[in-house]
N, C-alpha and C positions, 0 to 999 in steps of 0.2 A: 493500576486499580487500587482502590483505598475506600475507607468507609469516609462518607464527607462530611468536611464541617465539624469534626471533632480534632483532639490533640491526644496523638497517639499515647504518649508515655503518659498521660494523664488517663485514657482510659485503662491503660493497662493496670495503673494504681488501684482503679477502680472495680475491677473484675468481681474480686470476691461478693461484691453488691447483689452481682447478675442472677444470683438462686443457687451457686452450691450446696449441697448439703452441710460441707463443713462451714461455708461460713455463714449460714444460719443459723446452725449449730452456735457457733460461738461469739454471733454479733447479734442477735435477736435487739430491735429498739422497740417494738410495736408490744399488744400486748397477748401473752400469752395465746396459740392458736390463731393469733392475725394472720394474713397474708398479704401485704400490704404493697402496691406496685406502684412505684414511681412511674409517669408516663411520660416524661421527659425523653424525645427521640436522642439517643445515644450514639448510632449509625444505622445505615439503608442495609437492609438485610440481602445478600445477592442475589439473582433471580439465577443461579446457578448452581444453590448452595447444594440441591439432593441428585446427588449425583448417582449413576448403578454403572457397571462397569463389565462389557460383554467382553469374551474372548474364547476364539475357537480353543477346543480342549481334546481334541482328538479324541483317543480311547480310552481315554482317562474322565471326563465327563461330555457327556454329548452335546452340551448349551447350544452353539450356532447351529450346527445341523440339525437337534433334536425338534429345533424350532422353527423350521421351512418345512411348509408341507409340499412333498412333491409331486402327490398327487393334483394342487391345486396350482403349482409353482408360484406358491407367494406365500409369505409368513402365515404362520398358523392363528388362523381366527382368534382361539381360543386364547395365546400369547399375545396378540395386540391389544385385545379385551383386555385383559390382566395389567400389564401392563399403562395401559390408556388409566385405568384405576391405582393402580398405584403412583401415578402421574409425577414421575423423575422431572428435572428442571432440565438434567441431562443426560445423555449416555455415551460412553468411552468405549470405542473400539481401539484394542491393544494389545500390554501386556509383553508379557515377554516372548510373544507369539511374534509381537510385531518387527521381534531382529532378523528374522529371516521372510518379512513377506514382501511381496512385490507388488504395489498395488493394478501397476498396468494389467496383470493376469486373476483379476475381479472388476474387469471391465471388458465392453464387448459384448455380443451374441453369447449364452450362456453355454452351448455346447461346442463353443471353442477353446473353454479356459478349461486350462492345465490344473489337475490335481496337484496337491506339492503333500509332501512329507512336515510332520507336524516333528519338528525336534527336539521338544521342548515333552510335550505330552502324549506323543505318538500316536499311530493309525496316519490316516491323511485326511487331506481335507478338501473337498471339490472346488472350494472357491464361485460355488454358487452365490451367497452372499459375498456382494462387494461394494464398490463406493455408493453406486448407483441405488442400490436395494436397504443398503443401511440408512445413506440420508432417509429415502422414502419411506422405511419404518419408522424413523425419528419423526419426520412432519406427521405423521399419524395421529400415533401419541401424544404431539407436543412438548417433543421433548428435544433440544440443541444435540447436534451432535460433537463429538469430539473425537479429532485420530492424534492416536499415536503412534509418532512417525519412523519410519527403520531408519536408526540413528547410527549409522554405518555401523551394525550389529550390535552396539552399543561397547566397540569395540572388542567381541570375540571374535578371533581373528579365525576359530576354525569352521568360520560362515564363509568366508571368500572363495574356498574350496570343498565344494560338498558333491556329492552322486547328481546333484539340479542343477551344477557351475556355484558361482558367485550369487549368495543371499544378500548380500550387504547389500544399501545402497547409501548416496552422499545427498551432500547438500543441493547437487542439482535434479534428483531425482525428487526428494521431497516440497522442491519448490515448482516443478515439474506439474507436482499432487494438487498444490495451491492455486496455479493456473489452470486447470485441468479442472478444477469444482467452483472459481471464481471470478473465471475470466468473463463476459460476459461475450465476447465473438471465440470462444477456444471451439475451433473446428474441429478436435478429437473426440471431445463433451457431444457437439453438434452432432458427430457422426453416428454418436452414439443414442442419439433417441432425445438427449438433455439437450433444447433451444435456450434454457433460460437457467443463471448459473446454479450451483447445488446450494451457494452460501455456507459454506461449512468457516464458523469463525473461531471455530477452540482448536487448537494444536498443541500436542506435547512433545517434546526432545528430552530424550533419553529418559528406560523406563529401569528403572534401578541399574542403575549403572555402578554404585559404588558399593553392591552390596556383593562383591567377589575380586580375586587376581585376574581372573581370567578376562576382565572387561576394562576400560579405560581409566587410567590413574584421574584424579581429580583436576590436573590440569592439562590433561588431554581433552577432559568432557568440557572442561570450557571454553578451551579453543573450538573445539568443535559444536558447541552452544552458539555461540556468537557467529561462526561459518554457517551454520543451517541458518541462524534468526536472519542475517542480512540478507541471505539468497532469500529466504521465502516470503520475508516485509519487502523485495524488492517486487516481484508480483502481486502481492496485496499488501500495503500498509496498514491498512485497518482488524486485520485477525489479530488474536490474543495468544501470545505465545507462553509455554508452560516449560521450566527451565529444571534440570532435575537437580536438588539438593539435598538430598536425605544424608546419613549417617553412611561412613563406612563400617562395615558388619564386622569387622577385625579390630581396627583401632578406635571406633567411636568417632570419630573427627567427622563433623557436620559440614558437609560441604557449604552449606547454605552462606555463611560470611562470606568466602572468597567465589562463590558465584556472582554473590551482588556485586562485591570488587571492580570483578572484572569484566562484567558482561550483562550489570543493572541495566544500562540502558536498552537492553536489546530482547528484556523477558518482562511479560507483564506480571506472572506468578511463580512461586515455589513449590515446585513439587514433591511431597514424600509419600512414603504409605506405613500404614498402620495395622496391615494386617500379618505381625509376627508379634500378637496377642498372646502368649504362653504363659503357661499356669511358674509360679515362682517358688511352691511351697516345694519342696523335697517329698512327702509325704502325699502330694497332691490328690485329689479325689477327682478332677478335671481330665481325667486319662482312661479310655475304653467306656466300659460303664459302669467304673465304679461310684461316681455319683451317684446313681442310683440305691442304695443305699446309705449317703448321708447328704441327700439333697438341701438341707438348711447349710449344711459346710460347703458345696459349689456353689450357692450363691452366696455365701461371704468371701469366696477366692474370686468367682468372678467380679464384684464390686471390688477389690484391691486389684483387679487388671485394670479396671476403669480408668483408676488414679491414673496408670502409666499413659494413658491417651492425654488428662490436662496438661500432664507433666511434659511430653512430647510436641503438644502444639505453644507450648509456654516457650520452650528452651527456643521452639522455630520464628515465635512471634516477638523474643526476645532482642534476635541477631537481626529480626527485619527493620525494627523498631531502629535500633543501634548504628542500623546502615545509612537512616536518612530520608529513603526512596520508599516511594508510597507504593509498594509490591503488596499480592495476596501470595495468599497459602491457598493452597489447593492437595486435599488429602485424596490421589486419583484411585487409591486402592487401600481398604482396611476393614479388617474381617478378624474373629475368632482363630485362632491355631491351634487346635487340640486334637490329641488322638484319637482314631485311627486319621491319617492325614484330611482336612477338611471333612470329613466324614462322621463326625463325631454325632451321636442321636440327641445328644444334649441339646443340640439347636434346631432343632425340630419341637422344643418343648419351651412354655414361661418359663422354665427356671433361667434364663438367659435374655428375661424382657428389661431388669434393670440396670443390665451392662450395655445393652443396647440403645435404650431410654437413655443414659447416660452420657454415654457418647455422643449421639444427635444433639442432643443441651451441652454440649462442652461445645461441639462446632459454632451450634447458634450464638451461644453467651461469647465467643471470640467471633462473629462478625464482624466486627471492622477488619480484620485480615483474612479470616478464613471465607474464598470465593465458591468454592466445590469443594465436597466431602463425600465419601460414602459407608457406610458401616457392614457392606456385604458385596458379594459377588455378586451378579446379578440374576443369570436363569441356567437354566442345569436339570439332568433328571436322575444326578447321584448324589455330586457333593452337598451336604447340607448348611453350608456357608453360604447357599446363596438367599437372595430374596426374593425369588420365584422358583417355584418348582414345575416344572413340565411334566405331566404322564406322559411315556411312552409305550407305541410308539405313536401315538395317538388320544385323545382323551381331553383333558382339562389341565390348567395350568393354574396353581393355586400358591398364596403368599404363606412364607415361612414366619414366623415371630419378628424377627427384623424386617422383614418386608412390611407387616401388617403397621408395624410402630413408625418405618418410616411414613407409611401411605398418611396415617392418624395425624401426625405432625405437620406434613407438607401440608394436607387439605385444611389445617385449622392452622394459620400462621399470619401474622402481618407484614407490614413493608419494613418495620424501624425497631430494632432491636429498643428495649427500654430495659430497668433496673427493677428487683425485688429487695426492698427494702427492709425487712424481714419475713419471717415463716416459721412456722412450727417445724422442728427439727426431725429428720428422715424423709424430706420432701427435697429432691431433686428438679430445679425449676428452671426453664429457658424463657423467657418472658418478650413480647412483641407488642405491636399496635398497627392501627392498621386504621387511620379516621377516629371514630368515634366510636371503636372496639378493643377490649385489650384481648389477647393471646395467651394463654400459660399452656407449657409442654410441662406436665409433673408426673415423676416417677417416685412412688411408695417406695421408700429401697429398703425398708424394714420385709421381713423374711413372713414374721408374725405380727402381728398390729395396727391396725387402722389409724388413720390420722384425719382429724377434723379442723377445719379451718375455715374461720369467715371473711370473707373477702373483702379488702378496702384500698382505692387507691387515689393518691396522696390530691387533693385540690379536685376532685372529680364524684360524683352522685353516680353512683350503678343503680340502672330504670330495669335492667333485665341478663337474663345470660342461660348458657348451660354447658355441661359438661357429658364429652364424649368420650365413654371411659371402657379400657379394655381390662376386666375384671375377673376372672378367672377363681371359683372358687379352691382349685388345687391347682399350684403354682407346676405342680408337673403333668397339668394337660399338654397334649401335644396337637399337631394337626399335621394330616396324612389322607391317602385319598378316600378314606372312611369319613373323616370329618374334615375337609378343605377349606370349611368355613367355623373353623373352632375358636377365631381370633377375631369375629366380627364382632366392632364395636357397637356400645349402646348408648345411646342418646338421650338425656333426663335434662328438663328444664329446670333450671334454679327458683330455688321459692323466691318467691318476691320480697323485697325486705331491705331497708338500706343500707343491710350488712349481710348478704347470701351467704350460708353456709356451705359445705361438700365434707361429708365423711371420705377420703382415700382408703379402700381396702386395701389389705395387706399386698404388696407385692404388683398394686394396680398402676398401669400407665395412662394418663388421660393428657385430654385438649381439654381447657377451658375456655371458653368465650363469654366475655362480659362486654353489656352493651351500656354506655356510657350518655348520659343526660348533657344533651346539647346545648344547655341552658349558660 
C-alpha cells in the first residue's frame, strides 16, 4: 500500500509545507494572516485513515459488554447511533486481549459459548460478541472491520498453561479465522447462519510484542510474522496484512527496519501505537487534578507531547522510506496516558482539544504512508481515553472531546491530501481536496488569542465555503451526562468575497470548506 503517483523521499522533504505550526511559524511566503493552499494532489488520503479500536476490558472498563443490550440481544441502539455519527473508516477488535482468545468460542448458538477469564484486565467475559456480531456491527455503521489475531500469545509462554488449558493459538488457527470469514462455500460460517462470506480484509499479527521480556524477542516475531502471513495469504490472497514493529520498551531499537528485511514481502503495513503519551516535565501538572489549577500550563505540556507523535511517525516513515518497499504505517492504538491510569478528567474537558486536533493533522499531513490511525480507545463507561462514552447500565452513549474532533474531521475531509503554503502562525493545519473543494482541519493551539486569516489558494477563485467550528468559550468546558452535547459544532457560512476571511478563537478546532470556481 503506498500513496500513488508521488516520490516518497521527495515528499518527505516536503512535509513541513503541509500546515505545521512550526513551520508556518518560520516559513510564512504569503502575506501576513494569508492562508494560502496549494491544491496540487500530493497523495490519496486512505479510506482507512480513522480508525477506533474496541477491546473487551473486563472489570477494569466495561466497553464490549457495557455495549450489548441483553435485554434486546443485539448492540445497543443508542451505541450504533453514536457511533453511525462518529462514522470511523474502521474498527479494531484486539489488543492485548487478543493473546489469549479463541475465536471458535464467539461463534456458534450464543448460549453455548464458554465464558473465559480476562487475563489481562480481569472479571470474564461471556463471548457474546464475536466474529459474527462484530462484523454485523461494522456493516451498520460503515465501518471495515479489523481482528487482531492471537499471535501464538505473542509469545507469553504462560498462555499455554492456564486454569482454560492452552490460550495461544498458531498460524494454522488464525488462517483457520481467514477461511472461516472469507471463504465463500466454508460450511462452518454456513452452519452458522453466515451463506455469504463476512469479508473481513484488515488483519494484524502481533499486538505489542516488543514492548516486554516476557513476549517474543524481535526475531522470533518475524519468523513467526512471515509463518502466520503465508498460512493466512494462502486462504485469502487479497486481505491486507498488519506486521508489528514498534520500538522495544527497554532498549529503544525499532523493530520496523528488520521487519521490512525479512518479511517485506508478506505485510502490507507497519504497525505501532502511540498511546504511551506521558507527561515529560518532572514538575508535571498533567497528574491527578492538578491541572486544574494551572490549566494554561497543561495545555502547554500537552502541545510538547504532541511533538512526540510527528517525532514517532517521522522516525517510522523514515526506516519505511529507506527500505525501498511501498508499506503503510498503521497507528492501531494511541491515546493519552496520564494519571489516575486512563482515567484522567482531563479528557473529558477542551483543555486536551489541541493535542488531539494535532495529532489527527500529523496522521493526515503523513498520508502517503500513514493507512490507519487512531487518537483514542474507542467506547467504555469509566476510562476516559475513550471516544465514546456509554451510560450505564442503560442510557445514552455520548462523544468525549476526541471523539467529537475526530467525528468534525472525518465528515469534513477530501480524497488527496494537498499542501499549505503558508498561514499565520499558531494554526495547526491538515489540508485535503476533494474535486472542486478544499478541506482545512485547523487547530488554534494558542491558549489565549484568536487568529484571523483570509483564505487563498494558489491558481484557483473561491465562489463560496464555510466553516464548522468547535469553539468553546472556556477551554475547560467539559462534557458529561448533564451536557453530552457540550462539543457540538456550529456551522457559519463564509462571507463572500474573493478573499473569505475566519477569526479562529482561541483554543478552537474547526473544518473549513471552500468551494472553488470551476472556471
Amino acid at each position: 500500500m503506498s500513496g500513488q503517483g508521488i516520490d516518497r523521499r521527495a515528499f518527505v522533504r516536503a512535509l513541513p509545507a503541509l500546515g505545521s505550526a512550526a513551520a508556518t511559524q518560520a516559513a510564512q511566503t504569503g502575506a501576513v494572516g494569508t492562508l494560502v493552499i496549494d491544491p496540487t494532489p500530493l497523495f490519496d488520503i486512505s479510506p482507512w485513515l480513522y480508525m477506533q479500536f474496541m477491546e473487551p476490558l473486563g472489570a477494569t472498563d466495561s466497553s464490549v459488554e457495557a455495549a450489548w443490550d441483553y435485554d434486546k440481544d443485539d448492540w445497543r441502539l443508542d451505541f450504533v447511533e453514536a457511533t453511525r455519527d462518529l462514522a470511523p473508516d474502521v474498527v479494531r477488535f484486539g489488543g492485548l486481549y487478543s493473546r489469549h482468545y479463541k475465536w471458535r468460542e464467539g461463534i456458534g448458538p450464543a448460549s453455548k459459548r464458554p465464558s473465559i477469564r480476562n487475563y489481562f484486565w480481569g472479571g470474564k467475559e461471556t463471548n457474546r460478541v464475536g466474529t459474527h456480531e462484530f462484523v454485523d456491527y461494522c456493516r451498520r455503521v460503515g465501518a471495515e472491520p479489523l481482528y487482531c489475531v492471537n499471535f501464538l500469545a505473542d509469545g507469553e509462554q504462560r498462555f499455554h498453561n492456564t486454569p482454560e488449558g492452552d490460550r495461544t493459538a498458531d498460524a494454522r488457527e488464525a488462517a483457520d479465522w481467514v477461511s472461516y470469514a472469507n471463504d465463500p462455500g466454508n460450511a462452518e460460517r454456513r452452519k452458522n447462519g453466515a451463506a455469504n462470506p463476512l469479508n473481513i480484509r484488515l488483519w494484524q499479527i502481533g499486538n505489542e510484542t516488543s514492548y516486554g521480556e516476557a513476549t517474543f524477542s524481535r526475531e522470533q516475531s518475524i519468523q513467526h510474522t512471515i509463518e502466520f502471513a503465508r498460512a493466512m495469504r494462502q486462504r485469502d490472497p487479497s486481505i491486507q496484512l498488519i506486521g508489528w514493529g514498534d520500538r522495544h520498551k527497554k532498549t529503544e531499537d525499532l523493530w520496523a527496519g528488520e521487519l521490512l528485511k525479512q518479511a517485506g514481502e508478506h505485510i502490507d503495513m507497519v504497525a505501532i501505537h502511540l498511546m504511551g503519551q506521558s507527561p515529560k516535565r518532572p514538575d508535571t501538572v498533567l497528574k491527578g487534578l492538578r491541572y486544574q489549577k494551572e490549566p494554561e500550563r497543561a495545555w502547554e505540556e500537552l502541545l510538547e507531547l504532541s511533538n512526540n507523535v510527528e517525532t514517532r511517525v517521522k522516525e517510522l516513515e523514515d526506516v519505511i522510506i529507506a527500505s525501498g518497499l511501498k508499506k503503510g504505517i498503521a497507528v492501531t492504538e494511541g491515546h493519552l496516558s496520564l494519571a489516575p491510569h486512563n482515567a484522567n478528567p482531563i479528557l473529558a474537558e477542551w483543555l486536551t482539544a489541541a493535542y488531539h486536533a494535532r495529532s489527527l493533522n500529523i496522521y493526515q499531513r503523513h498520508g502517503a504512508l500513514v493507512k490507519i490511525a487512531t487518537a483514542a480507545d474507542f467506547q467504555g463507561n469509566r476510562w476516559t481515553v475513550n471516544a465514546l462514552t456509554l451510560q450505564t447500565p442503560r442510557g445514552i452513549t455520548y462523544p468525549m472531546p476526541v471523539g467529537s474532533i475526530a467525528r468534525l474531521f472525518k465528515r469534513y475531509n477530501g480524497k488527496q491530501g494537498v499542501a499549505v503554503s503558508s498561514a499565520p502562525s499558531g494554526l495547526d493545519i491538515a489540508a485535503s481536496r476533494a474535486d472542486n473543494r478544499i478541506y482545512l482541519h485547523v487547530a488554534n493551539l494558542n491558549y489565549r488569542g484568536s487568529v484571523e486569516a483570509a483564505f487563498a489558494v494558489k491558481g484557483k477563485a473561491i465562489q463560496g465555503g464555510r466553516v464548522v467550528a468547535i469553539a468553546p468559550d472556556d477551554l475547560r468546558q467539559y462534557v458529561g451526562l448533564d451536557q453530552p452535547g457540550a462539543f457540538k459544532p456550529k456551522e457559519t457560512a463564509l462571507a463572500a468575497g474573493p478573499a473569505p476571511k475566519w477569526t479562529f478563537p482561541a483554543g478552537s478546532v474547526s473544518a473549513v470548506e471552500l468551494e472553488l470556481s470551476v472556471v
